[in-house]
N, C-alpha and C positions, 0 to 999 in steps of 0.2 A: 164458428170458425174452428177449425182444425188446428191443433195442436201439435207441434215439431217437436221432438227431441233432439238432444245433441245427433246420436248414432244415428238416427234416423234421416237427419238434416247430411249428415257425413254421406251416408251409403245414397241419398237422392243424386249429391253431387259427385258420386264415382268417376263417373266415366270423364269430369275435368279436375279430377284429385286423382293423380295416378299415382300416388304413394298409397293412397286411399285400401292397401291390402287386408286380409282379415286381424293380421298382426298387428297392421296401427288402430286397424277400429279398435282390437282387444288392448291394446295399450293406453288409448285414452279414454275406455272403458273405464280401465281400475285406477287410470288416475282422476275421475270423473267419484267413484267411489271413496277414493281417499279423500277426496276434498269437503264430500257429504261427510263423513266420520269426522271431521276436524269443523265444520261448519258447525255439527250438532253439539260438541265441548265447547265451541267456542261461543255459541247462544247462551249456554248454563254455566258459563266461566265464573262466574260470582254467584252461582248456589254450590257449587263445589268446591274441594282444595286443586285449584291448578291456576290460579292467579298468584302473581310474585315470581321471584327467582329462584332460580336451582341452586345457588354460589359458584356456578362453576360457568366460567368463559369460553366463548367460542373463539375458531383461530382466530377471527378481527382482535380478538381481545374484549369484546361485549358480552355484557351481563346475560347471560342465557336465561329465560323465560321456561317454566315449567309447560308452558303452553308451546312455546316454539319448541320444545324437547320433544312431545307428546307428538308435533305435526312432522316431524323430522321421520321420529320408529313410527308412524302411521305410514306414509307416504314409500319409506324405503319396505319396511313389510310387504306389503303390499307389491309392490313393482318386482324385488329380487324373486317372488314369485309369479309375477305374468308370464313370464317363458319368451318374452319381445324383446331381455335390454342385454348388454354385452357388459354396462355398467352404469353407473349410477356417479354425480356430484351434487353433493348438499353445500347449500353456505354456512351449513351449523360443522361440515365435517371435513377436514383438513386435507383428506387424500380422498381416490378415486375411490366408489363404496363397488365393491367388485360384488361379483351374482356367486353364492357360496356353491363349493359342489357339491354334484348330488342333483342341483336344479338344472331346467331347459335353461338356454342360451338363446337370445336372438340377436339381431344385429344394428339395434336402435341404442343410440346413448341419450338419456336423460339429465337432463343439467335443472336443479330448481333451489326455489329459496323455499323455504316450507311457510314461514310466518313473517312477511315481509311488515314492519311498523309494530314489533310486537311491544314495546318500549309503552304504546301508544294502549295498549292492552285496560289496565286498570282505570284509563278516562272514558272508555267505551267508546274509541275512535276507533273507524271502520280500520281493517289489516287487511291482507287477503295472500295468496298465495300463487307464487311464479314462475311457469316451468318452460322451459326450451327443449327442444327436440330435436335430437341430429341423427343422422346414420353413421357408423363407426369406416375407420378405410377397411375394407372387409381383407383385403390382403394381408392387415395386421392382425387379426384379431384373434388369438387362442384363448387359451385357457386362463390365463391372467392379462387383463389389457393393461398396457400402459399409455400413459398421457399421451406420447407421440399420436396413440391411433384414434383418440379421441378431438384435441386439441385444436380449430375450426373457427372461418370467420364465419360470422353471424349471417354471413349471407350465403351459408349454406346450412340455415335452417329448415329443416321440415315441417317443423310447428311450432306456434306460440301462443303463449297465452298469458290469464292470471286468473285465478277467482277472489271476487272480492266479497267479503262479508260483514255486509254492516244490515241496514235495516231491512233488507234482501239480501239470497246470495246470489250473485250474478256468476257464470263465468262466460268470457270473452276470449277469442280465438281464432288463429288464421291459419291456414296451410300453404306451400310454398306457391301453392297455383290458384290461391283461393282469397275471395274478400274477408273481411272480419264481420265476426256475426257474433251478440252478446245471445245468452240465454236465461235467464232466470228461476229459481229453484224453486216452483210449487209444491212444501211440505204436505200439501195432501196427496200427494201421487206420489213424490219423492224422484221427482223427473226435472232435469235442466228442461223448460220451452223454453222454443225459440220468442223472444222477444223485442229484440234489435236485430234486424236483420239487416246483412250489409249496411255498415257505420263509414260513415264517410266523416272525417273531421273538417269542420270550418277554413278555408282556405288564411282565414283572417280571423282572432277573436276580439278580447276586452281584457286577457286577463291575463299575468305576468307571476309566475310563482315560485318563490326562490328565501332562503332563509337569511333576511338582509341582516341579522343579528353577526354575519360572519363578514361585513362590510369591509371591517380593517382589515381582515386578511388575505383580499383579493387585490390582484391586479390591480392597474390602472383602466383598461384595455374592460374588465369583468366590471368594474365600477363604473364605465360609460355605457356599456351595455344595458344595464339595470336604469342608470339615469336615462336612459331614453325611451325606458317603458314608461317611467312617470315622467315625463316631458307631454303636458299635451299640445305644443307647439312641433311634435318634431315629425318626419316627414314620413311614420306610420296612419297619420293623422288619424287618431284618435285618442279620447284618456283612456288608460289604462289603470284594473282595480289591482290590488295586493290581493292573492286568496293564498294561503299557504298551511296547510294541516301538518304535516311533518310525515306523512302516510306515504309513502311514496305510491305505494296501488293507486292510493283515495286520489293524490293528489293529478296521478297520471290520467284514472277512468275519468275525471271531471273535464278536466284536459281532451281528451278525445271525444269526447259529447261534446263540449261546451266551445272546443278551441285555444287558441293562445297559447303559451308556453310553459315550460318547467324547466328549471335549469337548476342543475348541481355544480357550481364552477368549481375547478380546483383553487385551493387553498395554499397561505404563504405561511401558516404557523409557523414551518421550518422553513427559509428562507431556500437553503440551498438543497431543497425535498419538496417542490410544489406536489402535491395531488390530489385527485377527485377523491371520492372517496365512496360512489356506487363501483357495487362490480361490475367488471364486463359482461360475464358469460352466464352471471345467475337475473341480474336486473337491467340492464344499459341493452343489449342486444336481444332476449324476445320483446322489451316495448317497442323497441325500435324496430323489429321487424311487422308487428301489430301495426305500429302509429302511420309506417312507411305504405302499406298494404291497405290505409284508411286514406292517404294521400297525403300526411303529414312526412315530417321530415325529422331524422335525429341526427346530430354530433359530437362531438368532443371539442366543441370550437370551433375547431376548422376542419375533421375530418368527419367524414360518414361512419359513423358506426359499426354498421356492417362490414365497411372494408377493412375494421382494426384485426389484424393477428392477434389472438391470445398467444403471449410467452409463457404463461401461469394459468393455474386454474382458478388461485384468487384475484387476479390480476383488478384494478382498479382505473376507473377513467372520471373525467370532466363529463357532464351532461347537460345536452341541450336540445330538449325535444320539444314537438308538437307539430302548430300550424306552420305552412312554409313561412308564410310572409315575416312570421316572427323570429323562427329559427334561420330564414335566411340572414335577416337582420343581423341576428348575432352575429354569425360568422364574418360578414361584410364588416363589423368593426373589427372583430378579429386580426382579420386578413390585412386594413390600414393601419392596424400597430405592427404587425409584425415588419410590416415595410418600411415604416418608420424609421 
């Protein structure tokens, strides 16, 4: 059996990817490279010193990981060099990472999380890596961009994806006109194959995943939601398992193979301060343009993801992704408290 590459898999399907230009091949080229350089530190993370913390916090205010440090300067390296981006947002890095001069320009903006569940690092649970893909409003774009010309609902992605690194590295991927297709990373060639090709997620699953430890701080409305995944009397007719790793990749990729849902609801800790606390524009909108392109569905509750405006670049939301039947579910209870 013949063996696909990424690029190779990319350039077969040109002629119904027509962003499909030599500038995105070259761009998810080197972001295809980055992820091999942070897959192979992140194999030998425990025979070297790059496991622990740095001391020093990212804007969330989270404990930075020498390992998330490392995936950040790999990934930004790399890209302000392709000659494809106009600019650059990390979730390790507070403002826009602009292309220095001196370098080519192109007119694609990169939005990614470099080490998403690195927390998760020292137990050997799978992490993996998130990136979304837009085109800049080219009207705006000089020599310094600023957010206005980046700024973008999710459903005007070009691409998305993630690579996840655990017992394989997989990465997984869609384009605006294109199904999702996983690849997997054969160290003896040192090549993504194709080996999920076009993933369709389960209309319906078994499986409900959510961190019930933050019980008392949700809703009313969040709290029947959950109660109805473990109801097996209720009118999804079937039981439903708990699986919940705290990975958000791990938990998502399981998710999209396997079916069912994932949900991040927003939180009451502050009363009169409810909020999610995934981001929008690095994690909540390429799964959701992924899970939506596999035939699943994502929210915030009650609204589609895709259609949320970014007012920020760290902006934060509720999440509720997956198979329809489950994430409709949500929303349907949703939608009778708010009527209430």
């Amino acid at each position: 059996m013949r063996q696909v590459t990424v690029i190779e898999h990319l350039l077969l399907h040109q002629k119904q990817v027509p962003m499909a230009t030599g500038r995105f091949t070259r761009l998810l080229n080197e972001l295809i490279l980055s992820a091999k350089i942070i897959s192979r530190e992140v194999n030998k993370a425990g025979l070297v010193d790059i496991l622990g913390y740095t001391g020093d916090k990212n804007i969330h205010g989270e404990q930075v990981t020498r390992l998330d440090e490392y995936a950040h300067r790999v990934i930004v390296h790399r890209m302000q060099r392709a000659g494809v981006l106009c600019a650059m947002a990390s979730e390790e890095h507070a403002d826009l990472i602009q292309i220095p001069h001196g370098l080519p320009v192109g007119d694609y903006f990169l939005v990614f999380d470099p080490l998403d569940g690195s927390s998760n690092i020292e137990a050997n649970v799978n992490i993996g890596t998130i990136f979304s893909i837009y085109r800049a409003k080219k009207e705006r774009v000089g020599p310094e961009v600023e957010l206005s010309d980046v700024l973008q609902k999710g459903i005007e992605q070009v691409a998305a994806g993630y690579f996840i690194y655990g017992p394989s590295t997989m990465m997984v991927y869609t384009t605006k006109d294109g199904g999702v297709h996983g690849f997997t990373l054969d160290p003896t060639v040192g090549e993504f194959l194709l080996s999920h090709p076009d993933i369709r997620i389960p209309e319906q699953g078994k499986i409900y995943s959510v961190n019930e430890a933050y019980w008392n701080y949700w809703d009313g409305a969040t709290q029947k939601v959950v109660s109805t995944f473990k109801d097996p009397n209720s009118d999804l007719g079937r039981l439903y398992s708990l699986r919940y790793i705290g990975s958000l990749v791990a938990d998502f990729h399981r998710t999209l193979l396997y079916g069912g849902i994932f949900m991040y609801p927003a939180d009451y800790r502050d009363p009169k301060k409810p909020r999610g606390k995934l981001r929008l524009l690095y994690e909540a909108a390429p799964l959701a343009m992924v899970v939506e392109h596999a035939g699943g569905m994502a929210t915030d509750g009650l609204n589609r993801i895709l259609e949320i405006e970014p007012q920020e670049l760290h902006q934060r939301t509720p999440l509720f992704i997956g198979s329809k039947k489950e994430v409709e579910k949500a929303r349907e209870i949703y939608k009778e408290s708010k009527s209430e």
